[in-house]
MARTI-282524 format. One record per residue (C-alpha): x, y, z; residue number from 0; residue in three letters. Coordinates in nm, 2 decimals. Layout:
BEGIN
      px      py      pz    i   aa
       X       Y       Z  NUM  ala
...
END
This chain:
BEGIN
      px      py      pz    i   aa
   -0.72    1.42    2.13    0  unk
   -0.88    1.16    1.91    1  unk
   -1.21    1.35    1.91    2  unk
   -1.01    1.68    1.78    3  unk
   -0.77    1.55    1.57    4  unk
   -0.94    1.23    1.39    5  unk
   -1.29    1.23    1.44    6  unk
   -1.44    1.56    1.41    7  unk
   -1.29    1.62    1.08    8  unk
   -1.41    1.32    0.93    9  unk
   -1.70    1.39    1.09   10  unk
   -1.71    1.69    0.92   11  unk
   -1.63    1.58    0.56   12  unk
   -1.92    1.32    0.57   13  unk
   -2.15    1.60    0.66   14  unk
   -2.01    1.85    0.40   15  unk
   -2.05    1.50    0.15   16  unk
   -2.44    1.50    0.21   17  unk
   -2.55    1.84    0.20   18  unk
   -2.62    1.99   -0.11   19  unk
   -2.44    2.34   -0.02   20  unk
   -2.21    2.36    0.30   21  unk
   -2.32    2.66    0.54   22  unk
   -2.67    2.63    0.47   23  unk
   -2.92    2.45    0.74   24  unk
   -2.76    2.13    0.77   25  unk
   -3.16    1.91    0.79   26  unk
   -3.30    2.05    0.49   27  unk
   -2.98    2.03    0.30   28  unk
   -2.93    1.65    0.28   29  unk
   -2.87    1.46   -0.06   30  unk
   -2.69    1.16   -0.20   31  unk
   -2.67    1.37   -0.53   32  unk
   -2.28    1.41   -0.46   33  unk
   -2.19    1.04   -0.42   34  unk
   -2.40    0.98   -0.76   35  unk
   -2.18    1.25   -0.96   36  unk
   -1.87    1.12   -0.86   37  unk
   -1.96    0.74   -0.84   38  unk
   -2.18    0.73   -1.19   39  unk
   -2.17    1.11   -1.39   40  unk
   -1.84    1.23   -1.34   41  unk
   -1.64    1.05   -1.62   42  unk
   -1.28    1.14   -1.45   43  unk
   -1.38    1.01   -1.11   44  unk
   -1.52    0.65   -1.23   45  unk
   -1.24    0.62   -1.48   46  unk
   -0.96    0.71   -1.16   47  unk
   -1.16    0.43   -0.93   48  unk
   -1.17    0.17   -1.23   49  unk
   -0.78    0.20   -1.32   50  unk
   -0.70    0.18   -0.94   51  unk
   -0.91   -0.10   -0.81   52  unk
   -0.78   -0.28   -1.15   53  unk
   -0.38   -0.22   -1.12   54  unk
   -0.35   -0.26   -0.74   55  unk
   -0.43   -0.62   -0.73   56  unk
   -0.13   -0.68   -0.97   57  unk
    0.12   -0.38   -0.76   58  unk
    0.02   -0.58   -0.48   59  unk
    0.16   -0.86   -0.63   60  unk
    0.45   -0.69   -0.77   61  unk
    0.55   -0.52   -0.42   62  unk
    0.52   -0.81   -0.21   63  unk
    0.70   -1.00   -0.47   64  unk
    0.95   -0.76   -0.43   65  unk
    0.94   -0.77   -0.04   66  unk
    0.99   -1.15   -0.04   67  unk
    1.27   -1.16   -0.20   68  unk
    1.42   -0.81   -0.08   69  unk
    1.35   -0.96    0.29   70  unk
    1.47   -1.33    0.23   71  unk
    1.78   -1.19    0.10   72  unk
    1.80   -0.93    0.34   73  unk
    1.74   -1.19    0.67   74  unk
    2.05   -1.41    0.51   75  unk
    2.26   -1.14    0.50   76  unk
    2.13   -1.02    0.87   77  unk
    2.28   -1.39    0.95   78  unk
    2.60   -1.44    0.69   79  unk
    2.74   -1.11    0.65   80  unk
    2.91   -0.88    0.78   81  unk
    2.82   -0.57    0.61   82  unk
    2.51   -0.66    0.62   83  unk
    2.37   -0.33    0.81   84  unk
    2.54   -0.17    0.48   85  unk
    2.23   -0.31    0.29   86  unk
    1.98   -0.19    0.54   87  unk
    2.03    0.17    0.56   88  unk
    2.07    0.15    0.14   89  unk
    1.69    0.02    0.14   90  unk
    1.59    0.35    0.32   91  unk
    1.76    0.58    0.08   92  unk
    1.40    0.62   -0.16   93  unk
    1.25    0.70    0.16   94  unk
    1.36    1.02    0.23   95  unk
    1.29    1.14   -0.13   96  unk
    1.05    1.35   -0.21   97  unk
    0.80    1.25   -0.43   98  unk
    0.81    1.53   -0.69   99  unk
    1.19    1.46   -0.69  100  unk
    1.12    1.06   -0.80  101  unk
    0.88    1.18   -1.06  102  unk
    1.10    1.40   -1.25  103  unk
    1.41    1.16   -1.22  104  unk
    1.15    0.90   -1.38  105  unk
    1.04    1.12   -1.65  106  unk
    1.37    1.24   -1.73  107  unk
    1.51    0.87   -1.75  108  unk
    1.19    0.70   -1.91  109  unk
    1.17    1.05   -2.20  110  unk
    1.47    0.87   -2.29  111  unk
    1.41    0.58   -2.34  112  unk
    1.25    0.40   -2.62  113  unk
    0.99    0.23   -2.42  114  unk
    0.71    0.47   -2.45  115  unk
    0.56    0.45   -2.12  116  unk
    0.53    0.77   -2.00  117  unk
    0.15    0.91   -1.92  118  unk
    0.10    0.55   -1.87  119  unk
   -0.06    0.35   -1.51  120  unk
    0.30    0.19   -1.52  121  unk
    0.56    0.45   -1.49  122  unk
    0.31    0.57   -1.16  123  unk
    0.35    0.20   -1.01  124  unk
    0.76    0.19   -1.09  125  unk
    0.72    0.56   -0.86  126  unk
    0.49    0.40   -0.60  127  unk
    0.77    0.12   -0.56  128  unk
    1.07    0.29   -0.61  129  unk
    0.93    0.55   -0.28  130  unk
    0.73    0.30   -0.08  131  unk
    0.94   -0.05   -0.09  132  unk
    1.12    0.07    0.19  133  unk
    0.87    0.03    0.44  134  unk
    0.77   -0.34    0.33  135  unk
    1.15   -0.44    0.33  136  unk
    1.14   -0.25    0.65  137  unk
    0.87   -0.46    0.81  138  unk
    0.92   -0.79    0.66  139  unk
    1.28   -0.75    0.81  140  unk
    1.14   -0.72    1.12  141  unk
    0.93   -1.05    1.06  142  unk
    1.21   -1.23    0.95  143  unk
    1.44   -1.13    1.22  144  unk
    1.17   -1.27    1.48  145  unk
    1.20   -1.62    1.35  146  unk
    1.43   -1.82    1.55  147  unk
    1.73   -1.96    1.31  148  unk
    1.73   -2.30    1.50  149  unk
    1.35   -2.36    1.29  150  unk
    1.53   -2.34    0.97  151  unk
    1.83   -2.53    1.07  152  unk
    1.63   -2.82    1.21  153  unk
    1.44   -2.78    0.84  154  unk
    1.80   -2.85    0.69  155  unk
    1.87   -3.10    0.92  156  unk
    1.62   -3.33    0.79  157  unk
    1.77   -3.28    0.44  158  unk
    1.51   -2.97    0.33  159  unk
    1.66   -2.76    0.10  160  unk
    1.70   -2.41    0.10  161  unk
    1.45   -2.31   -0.13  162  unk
    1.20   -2.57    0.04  163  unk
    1.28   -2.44    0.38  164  unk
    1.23   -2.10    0.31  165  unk
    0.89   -2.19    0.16  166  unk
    0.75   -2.44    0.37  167  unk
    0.91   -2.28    0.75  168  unk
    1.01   -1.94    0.71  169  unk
    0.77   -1.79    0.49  170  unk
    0.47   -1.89    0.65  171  unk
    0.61   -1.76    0.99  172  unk
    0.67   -1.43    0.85  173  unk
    0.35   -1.40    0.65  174  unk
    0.17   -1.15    0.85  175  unk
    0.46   -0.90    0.85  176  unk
    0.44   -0.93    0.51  177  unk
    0.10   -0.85    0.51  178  unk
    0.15   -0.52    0.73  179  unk
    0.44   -0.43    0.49  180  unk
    0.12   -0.48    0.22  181  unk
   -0.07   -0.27    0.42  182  unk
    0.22    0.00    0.49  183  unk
    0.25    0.05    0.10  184  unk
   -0.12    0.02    0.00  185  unk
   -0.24    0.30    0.21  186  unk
   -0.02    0.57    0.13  187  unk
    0.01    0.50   -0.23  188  unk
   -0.37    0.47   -0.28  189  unk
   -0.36    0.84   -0.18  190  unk
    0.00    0.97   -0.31  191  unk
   -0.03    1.29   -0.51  192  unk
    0.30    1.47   -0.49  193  unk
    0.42    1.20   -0.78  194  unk
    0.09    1.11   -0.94  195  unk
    0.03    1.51   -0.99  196  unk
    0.34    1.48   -1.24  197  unk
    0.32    1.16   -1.42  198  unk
   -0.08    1.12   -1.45  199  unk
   -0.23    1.14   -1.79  200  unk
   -0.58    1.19   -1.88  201  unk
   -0.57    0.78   -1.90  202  unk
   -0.38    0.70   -1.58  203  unk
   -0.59    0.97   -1.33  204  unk
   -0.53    0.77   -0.95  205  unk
   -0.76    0.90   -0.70  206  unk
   -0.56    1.14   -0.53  207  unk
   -0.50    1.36   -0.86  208  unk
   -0.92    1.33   -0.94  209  unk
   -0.98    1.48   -0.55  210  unk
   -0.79    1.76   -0.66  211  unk
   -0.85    1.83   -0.97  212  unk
   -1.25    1.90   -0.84  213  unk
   -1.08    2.07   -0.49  214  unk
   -0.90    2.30   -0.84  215  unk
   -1.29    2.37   -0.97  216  unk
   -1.43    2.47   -0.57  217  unk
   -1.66    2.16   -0.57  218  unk
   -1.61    2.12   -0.23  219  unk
   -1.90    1.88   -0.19  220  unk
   -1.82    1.66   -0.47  221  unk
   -1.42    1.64   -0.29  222  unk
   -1.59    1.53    0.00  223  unk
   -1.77    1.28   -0.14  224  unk
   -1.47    1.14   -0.33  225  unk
   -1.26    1.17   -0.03  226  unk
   -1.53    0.96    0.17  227  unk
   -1.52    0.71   -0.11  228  unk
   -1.17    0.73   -0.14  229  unk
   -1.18    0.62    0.25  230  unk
   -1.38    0.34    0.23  231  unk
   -1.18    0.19   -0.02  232  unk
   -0.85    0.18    0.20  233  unk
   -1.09    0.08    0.51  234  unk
   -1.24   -0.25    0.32  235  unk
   -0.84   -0.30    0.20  236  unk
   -0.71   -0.32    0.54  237  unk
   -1.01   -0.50    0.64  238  unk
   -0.93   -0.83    0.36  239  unk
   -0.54   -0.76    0.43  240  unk
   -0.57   -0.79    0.80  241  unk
   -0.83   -1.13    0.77  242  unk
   -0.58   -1.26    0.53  243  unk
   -0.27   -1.19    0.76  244  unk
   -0.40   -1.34    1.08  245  unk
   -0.39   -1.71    0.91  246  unk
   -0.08   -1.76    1.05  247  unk
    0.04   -2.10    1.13  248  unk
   -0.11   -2.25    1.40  249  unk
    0.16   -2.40    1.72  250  unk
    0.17   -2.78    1.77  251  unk
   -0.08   -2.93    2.02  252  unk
    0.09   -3.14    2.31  253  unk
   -0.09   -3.43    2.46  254  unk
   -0.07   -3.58    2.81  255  unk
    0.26   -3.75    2.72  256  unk
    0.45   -3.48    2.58  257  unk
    0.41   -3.54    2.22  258  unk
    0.34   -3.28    1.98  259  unk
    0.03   -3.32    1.77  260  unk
END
């Protein structure tokens, strides 16, 4: 199934990436002339990869900013409240909308508004939060809910604050759910074109919107290359996120006499 369904038709698109017409003998066909277009000639392609590996470092920031507090908030209520599944479902509401419908409300709200940001890289990262924040609350809840309460209440005990506990016990425990909740947004937003194809401008192109503005033209070996391009960059993402998110804190060492190191 993972042959048929995964493999072959990446497979596929890396062969249709290197030959210079698909269809034609495949040995005689090969070239690297694609990968140069869209990497170094084609002025809409580079300009889409620049603006994207230059805003997602700080939407990165921005969403797991947002998933911190979202999830610290959300794992006190979990505990304290009693309406607290209330909040939950709310978070999923962006979740199931599409994402043509989130790029109109945004352009009818921000056409009237007197911040001109419309056409703009930020008014496609306020529509990559507002539909994919949901799935890092999501898994940073879960992280959160895994931590056992009696850490944090020894933490208190010992006369740590809240704001110091949270930093120095409960954050650290949950950091590699917050990582997957990283990795949850990153890949589907890197690649999001139901929003994008609305709110793009001729200086905020993302990725997705350049792959099929050359799939509009029939350059079908130049979208493959993109595409492939387009793939390594989410594989060396998750590569860094998932190094990153496996520094978790290590557990205490116990000698011979029962004493934790």
């Amino acid at each position: 199934m993972f042959a048929i369904a995964v493999l072959a038709p990446y497979l596929t698109l890396l062969a249709v990436s290197v030959s210079r017409s698909w269809g034609l003998a495949f040995w005689q066909n090969l070239t690297l002339q694609h990968y140069r277009f869209v990497l170094f000639e084609y002025d809409v392609t580079r300009r889409a990869i620049r603006q994207q590996l230059c805003c997602w470092p700080a939407a990165a920031a921005t969403l797991t900013r947002r998933c911190s507090a979202a999830s610290s908030a959300g794992s006190i209520c979990v505990r304290r409240c009693a309406d607290a599944r209330l909040l939950d479902y709310a978070s999923l509401i962006p979740l199931g909308l599409p994402g043509i419908v989130v790029a109109v409300a945004l352009i009818q709200f921000w056409l009237r508004m007197p911040v001109p940001i419309y056409g703009t890289l930020l008014i496609i990262l306020l529509a990559y939060t507002g539909r994919y924040v949901p799935l890092a609350v999501r898994s940073a809840n879960a992280a959160f809910r895994q931590i056992d309460p009696a850490l944090e209440e020894s933490a208190r005990i010992t006369g740590a604050g809240w704001l110091r506990t949270f930093g120095a016990v409960t954050l650290p425990l949950a950091r590699p759910g917050l990582f997957a909740g990283w990795l949850l947004v990153f890949v589907p937003a890197i690649q999001e074109l139901s929003a994008s194809i609305l709110l793009f401008s001729s200086q905020s192109i993302t990725l997705a919107v350049a792959v099929y503005n050359l799939y509009e033209t029939g350059a079908l070996e130049p979208v493959a290359a993109l595409a492939i391009v387009t793939m390594v960059i989410i594989t060396v993402a998750i590569a860094l996120a998932t190094r990153l998110g496996r520094g978790g804190p290590r557990s205490p060492r116990v000698d011979g006499a029962g004493v934790a190191q």
